[in-house]
C-alpha positions, 0 to 999 in steps of 0.5 A: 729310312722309309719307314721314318719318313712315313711315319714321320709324315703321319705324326706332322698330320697328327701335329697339324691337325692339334695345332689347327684344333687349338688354333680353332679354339683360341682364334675362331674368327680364324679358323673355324673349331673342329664342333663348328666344322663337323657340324657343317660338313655333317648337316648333309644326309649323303655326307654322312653316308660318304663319311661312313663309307670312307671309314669303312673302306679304311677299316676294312683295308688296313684293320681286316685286309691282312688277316681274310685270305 
């Protein structure tokens, strides 16, 4: 049962984050496309920075973490 909610969980994320690009994409005066978000957020030196490091911290903990010992 847990195992369906949380995966469950992850596919609404996953359908949320669909509909919110194409609503981007249809009604821009709405909700800004994902290029013009990404633009904005990337124009920053110490956001890249984070952003990498973030998925590195994700990389690392859910893709190596199970295999180091």
């Amino acid at each position: 049962m847990s195992n369906f909610l949380i995966v469950s969980g992850y596919l609404g994320f996953v359908v949320l984050g669909i509909a919110m690009a194409a609503a981007g994409r249809l009604r821009p005066e709405l909700i800004a496309p994902l290029g013009e978000l990404l633009r904005f957020v990337m124009r920053h030196r110490i956001t890249r920075i984070a952003l990498f490091m973030v998925w590195w911290w994700l990389g690392w903990h859910f893709l190596v973490g199970t295999t180091v010992r």
